[in-house]
C-alpha positions, 0 to 999 in steps of 0.5 A, a space after each residue: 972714582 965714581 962710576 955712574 950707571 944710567 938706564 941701568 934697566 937696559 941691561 936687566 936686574 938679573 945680571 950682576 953689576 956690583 963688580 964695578 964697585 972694585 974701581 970706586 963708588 957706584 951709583 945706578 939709576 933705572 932709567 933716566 929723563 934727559 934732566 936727570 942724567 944731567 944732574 946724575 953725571 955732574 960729578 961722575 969720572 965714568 958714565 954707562 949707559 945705553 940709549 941716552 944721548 951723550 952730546 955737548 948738551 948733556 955732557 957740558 957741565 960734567 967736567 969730571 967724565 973720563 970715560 964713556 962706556 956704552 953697553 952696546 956695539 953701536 955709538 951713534 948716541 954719542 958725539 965722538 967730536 966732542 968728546 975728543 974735544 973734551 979728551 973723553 975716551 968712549 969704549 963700546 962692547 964688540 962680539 958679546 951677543 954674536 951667539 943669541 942674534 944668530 940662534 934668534 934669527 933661525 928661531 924667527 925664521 923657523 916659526 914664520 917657515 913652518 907656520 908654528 903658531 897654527 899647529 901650536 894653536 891647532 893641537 891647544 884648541 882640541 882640534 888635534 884631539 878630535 882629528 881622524 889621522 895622526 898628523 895635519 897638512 893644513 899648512 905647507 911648508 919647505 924644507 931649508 936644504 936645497 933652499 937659497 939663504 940670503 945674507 945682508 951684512 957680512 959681519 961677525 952675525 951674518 958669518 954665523 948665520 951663514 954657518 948655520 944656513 950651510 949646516 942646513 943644507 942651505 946655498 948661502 949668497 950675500 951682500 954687502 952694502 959697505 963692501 967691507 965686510 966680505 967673506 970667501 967662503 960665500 958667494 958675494 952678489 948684487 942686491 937685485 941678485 939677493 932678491 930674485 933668488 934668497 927664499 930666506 932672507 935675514 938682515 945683520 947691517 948696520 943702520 947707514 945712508 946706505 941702508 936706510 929703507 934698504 927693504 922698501 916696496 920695490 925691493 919686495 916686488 923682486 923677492 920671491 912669493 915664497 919669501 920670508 924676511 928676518 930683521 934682526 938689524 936696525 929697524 929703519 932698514 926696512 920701510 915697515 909700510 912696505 913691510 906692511 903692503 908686500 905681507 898683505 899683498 902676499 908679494 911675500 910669504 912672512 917676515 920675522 922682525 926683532 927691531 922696528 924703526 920706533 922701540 918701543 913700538 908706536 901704535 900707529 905701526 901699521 904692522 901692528 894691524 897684521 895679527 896673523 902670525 904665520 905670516 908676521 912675528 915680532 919680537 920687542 928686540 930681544 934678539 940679543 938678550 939671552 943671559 949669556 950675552 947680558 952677561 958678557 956685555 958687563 963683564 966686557 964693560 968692566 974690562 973696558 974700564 980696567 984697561 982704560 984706567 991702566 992706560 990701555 986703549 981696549 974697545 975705544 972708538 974715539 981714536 
């Protein structure tokens, strides 16, 4: 059987892959143009990857494939009908990263809350060493106990972010796009709800119609001065325009942000402009990397392919 690995560099050169070679010959390549995935998988029997698009074009003349696995939760690259058509299985990985998107939420909210790049800058300067007193109070900040936590996306993320807030001392209320992911232990709102009372508010849906441009300039109009937004979603959730025009209007106080609606990052992003860092950080979405999680994520890709080749229909979501 061979095995093919496409944008092999999405998931890092640190994390160990060779244990794919137990079920056949494996070939990898860093990162492919649509030609060259094309020609990589003509006579491969599985195929992962992440980013590519896996439609008919691109899978037509590849009559060996049996097995698709993304090296992700999401599938949206990959046409579903016709790989039913064809008879290929498509496996995605689920739960891997759940641990480092919770941690990157606070680590995003914490440094925008509490105005970290201004102290950090303020002691490095010298500024700490030449100061008459013993601490600063340039830049206020709150407390998250007592504080509302605001949950969009009651899945496995938001679930452990609200575990997180509560341990905080935060009064967590959610909501649900879908209304399929529910949870008893929190207090379940309307989206105007969320916005007139969250002092944080942290993103975990998934992209759809109906979140699409879920955070646009009327919704940050009904948030609270003192806001901060985290997005550790889907980019297009939030109109980064908006974004934008709420940060620089102070109709909220900061954002913190792992996704945007291009990755990576198109410079006529009008976030790009904002280089104030107590009230905007970016990350190039890494929210979900930490080594843990990059190893999880193989090593459920390889359990993916074992079930599969035993006749077993594990992570499969083509059925």
């Amino acid at each position: 059987m061979k095995i093919v690995f496409l944008d092999r560099n999405t998931i890092g050169f640190d994390i160990e892959t060779a244990g794919f070679r137990d079920f056949g010959e494996l070939e990898e390549h860093d990162s492919c143009s649509v030609s060259d995935s094309k020609k990589y998988i003509k006579d491969a029997d599985v195929v992962i990857f992440n980013k590519t698009v896996m439609n008919e074009d691109m899978l037509k003349d590849a009559s060996n494939v049996k097995l698709l696995c993304v090296t992700a939760t999401g599938y949206d690259n990959v046409d579903l009908d016709y790989c039913r058509s064809r008879g290929i299985a498509v496996c995605n990985v689920r739960g891997y990263s759940t641990p480092a998107v919770v941690q990157h939420t606070f680590a995003l909210a914490l440094y925008v809350l509490e105005k970290i790049s201004y102290y950090d800058n303020y002691v490095k300067s010298g500024e700490y060493c030449k100061a008459s007193g013993f601490s600063n109070f340039d830049e206020r900040y709150f407390e998250l106990e007592g504080k509302t936590w605001g949950i969009v996306g009651m899945g496995n993320i938001g679930r452990g972010v609200a575990k997180v807030a509560s341990a905080f001392g935060c009064r967590v209320i959610y909501y649900s796009a879908s209304g399929n992911n529910c949870s008893d232990l929190y207090e379940r709102v309307d989206f105007d709800t969320l916005l007139h009372e969250s002092d944080i508010l942290s993103l975990h849906c998934p992209l759809n119609e109906k979140t699409r441009g879920l955070m646009n300039i009327e919704a940050f109009k009904q948030m609270k001065k003192s806001a901060i937004l985290v997005n550790v979603a889907r980019g297009p959730v939030v109109d980064e325009q908006a974004l934008y025009t709420a940060l620089t209007q102070n109709m909220i106080a900061g954002a913190g942000l792992d996704v945007l609606s291009k990755e990576p990052m198109s410079v006529d992003n009008p976030l790009i402009n904002i280089k104030d860092s107590k009230k905007l950080i970016i990350t190039p979405h890494m929210a979900w990397a930490s080594i843990e999680a990059r190893s999880r994520c193989v090593q459920e890709i390889y359990k993916n392919i074992e079930s599969f080749l035993a006749g077993e229909e594990r992570n499969r979501v083509d059925i």
